[in-house]
N, C-alpha and C positions, 0 to 999 in steps of 0.2 A: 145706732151709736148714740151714746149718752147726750146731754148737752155738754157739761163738765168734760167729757172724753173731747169731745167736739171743741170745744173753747180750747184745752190745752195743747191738742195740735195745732190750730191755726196759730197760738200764741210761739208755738215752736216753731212754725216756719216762718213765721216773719224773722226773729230772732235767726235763724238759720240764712238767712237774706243779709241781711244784717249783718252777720258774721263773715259772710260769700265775700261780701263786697267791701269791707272794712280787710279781710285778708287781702286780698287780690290789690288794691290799693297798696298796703303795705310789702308787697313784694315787688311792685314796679319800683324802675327808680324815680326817686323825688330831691328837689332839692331841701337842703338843713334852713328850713325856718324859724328862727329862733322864737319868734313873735307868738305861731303858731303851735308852736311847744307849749310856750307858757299857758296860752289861753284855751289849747286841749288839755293840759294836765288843770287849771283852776275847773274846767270843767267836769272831768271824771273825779275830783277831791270832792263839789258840791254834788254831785249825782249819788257816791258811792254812798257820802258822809250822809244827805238824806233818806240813803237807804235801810245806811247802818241805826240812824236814829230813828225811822219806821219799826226796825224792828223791836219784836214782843219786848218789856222793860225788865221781865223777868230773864228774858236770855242776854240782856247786857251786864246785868246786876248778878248773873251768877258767878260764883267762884273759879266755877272752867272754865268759862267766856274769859274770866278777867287775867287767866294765866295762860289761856292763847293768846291772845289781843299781840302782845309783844312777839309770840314766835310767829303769828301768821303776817305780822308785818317785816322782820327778817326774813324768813323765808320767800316772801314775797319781793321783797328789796333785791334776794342774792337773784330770785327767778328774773329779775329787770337786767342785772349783770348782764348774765350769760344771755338775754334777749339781745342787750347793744353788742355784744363781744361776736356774734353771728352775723349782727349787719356787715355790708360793705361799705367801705369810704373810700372818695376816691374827691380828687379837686377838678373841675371842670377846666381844660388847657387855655379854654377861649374867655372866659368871661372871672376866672377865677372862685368862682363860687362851689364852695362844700354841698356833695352829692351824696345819698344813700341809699340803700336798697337791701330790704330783707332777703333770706333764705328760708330753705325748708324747715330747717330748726325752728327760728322766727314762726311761723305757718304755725306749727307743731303747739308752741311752747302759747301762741296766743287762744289758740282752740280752745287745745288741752285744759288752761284758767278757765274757760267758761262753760266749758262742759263739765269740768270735776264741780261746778258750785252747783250745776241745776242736777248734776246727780246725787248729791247730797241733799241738796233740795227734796227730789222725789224721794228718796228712802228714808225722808224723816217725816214727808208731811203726805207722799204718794198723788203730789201735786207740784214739778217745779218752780210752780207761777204762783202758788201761795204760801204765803208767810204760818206757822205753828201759833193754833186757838188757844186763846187762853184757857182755855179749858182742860187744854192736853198738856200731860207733863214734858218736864225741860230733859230733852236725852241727849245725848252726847252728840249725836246726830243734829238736832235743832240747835245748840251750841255751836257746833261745828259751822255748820252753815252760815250762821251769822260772822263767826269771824273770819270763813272765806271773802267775805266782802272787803275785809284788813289785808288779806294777801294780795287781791285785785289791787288795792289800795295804792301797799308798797311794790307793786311792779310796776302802775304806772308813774308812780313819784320817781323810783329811779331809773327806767327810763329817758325822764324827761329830763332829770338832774345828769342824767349822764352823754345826754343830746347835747344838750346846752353847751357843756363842758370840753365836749368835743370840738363844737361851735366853734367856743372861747379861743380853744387853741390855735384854730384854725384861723381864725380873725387877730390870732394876735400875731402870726408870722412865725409859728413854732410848730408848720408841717411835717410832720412825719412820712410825710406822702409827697413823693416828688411831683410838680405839676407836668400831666398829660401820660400819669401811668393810665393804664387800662383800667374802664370800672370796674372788671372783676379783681383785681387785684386785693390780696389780701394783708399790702403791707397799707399801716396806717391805724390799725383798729385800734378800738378804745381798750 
């Protein structure tokens, strides 16, 4: 086995751990942290945003890059929608505070994000742990790539704007959710 072969699976299974336990977390329930919203969403805005400005300057500056940019942030925004509109809500009877908990959609819909960017990844560069050589031209594929990191983007900006929101509501005495329904219950959703 190569080195390169060798490097890019180990770099896959960490990622794949990663991903294990980043899901699994999100399907338990937890309670709505408002706090913890914000400072995971400032987090994946600086993470993505360094990413996205790592990459090549020729695939920011090209013309397809710059007429995705916008739909891979829509699209990304509506795929955060239907992320929160999957979760459950539910009000805790005892202590009053706002609970969530993802589904299989959820599971599905966070995977899916980060598997569609490292498979674009590999079919542009046949590595998807490295970023397209200057050397190599700009294909639609390496464009592509780069502004899946804007779709990541807008799922988790809304998201978290639509956490928050729920939050709001629920902090402000405008339950949709009568206190000590069931947490499965699906009345209440965003």
């Amino acid at each position: 086995m190569s080195q390169r072969l060798q490097g890019t699976l180990i770099g896959l299974a960490i990622v794949l751990v990663f991903v294990a336990l980043g899901v699994r977390r999100r399907m338990r329930p937890q309670p709505v942290r408002p706090n913890e919203i914000l400072i995971f969403a400032a987090v994946i805005v600086l993470v993505i945003g360094a990413s996205f400005l790592g990459t090549d300057a020729r695939l920011i500056e090209n013309p397809l890059a710059i007429a995705l940019a916008p739909v891979c942030l829509v699209v990304g925004a509506a795929i955060g929608f239907v992320l929160v509109r999957t979760m459950r809500f539910w009000t805790d009877p005892e202590t009053g505070q706002l609970w969530m908990a993802g589904g299989a959609l959820f599971t599905i819909i966070l995977v899916g994000a980060v598997l569609l960017r490292f498979a674009v990844r590999y079919a542009a560069t046949g590595d998807p742990f490295t970023s397209p050589r200057q050397a190599e031209p700009v294909t639609f594929l390496t464009v592509l790539s780069a502004d899946l990191l804007l779709l990541t983007l807008g799922l988790w900006l809304s998201r978290a704007v639509l956490l928050l929101l729920r939050y709001r509501e629920h902090a402000g005495g405008n339950r949709a959710h009568p206190p000590g329904s069931p947490p499965g219950s699906n009345v209440g959703r965003v």
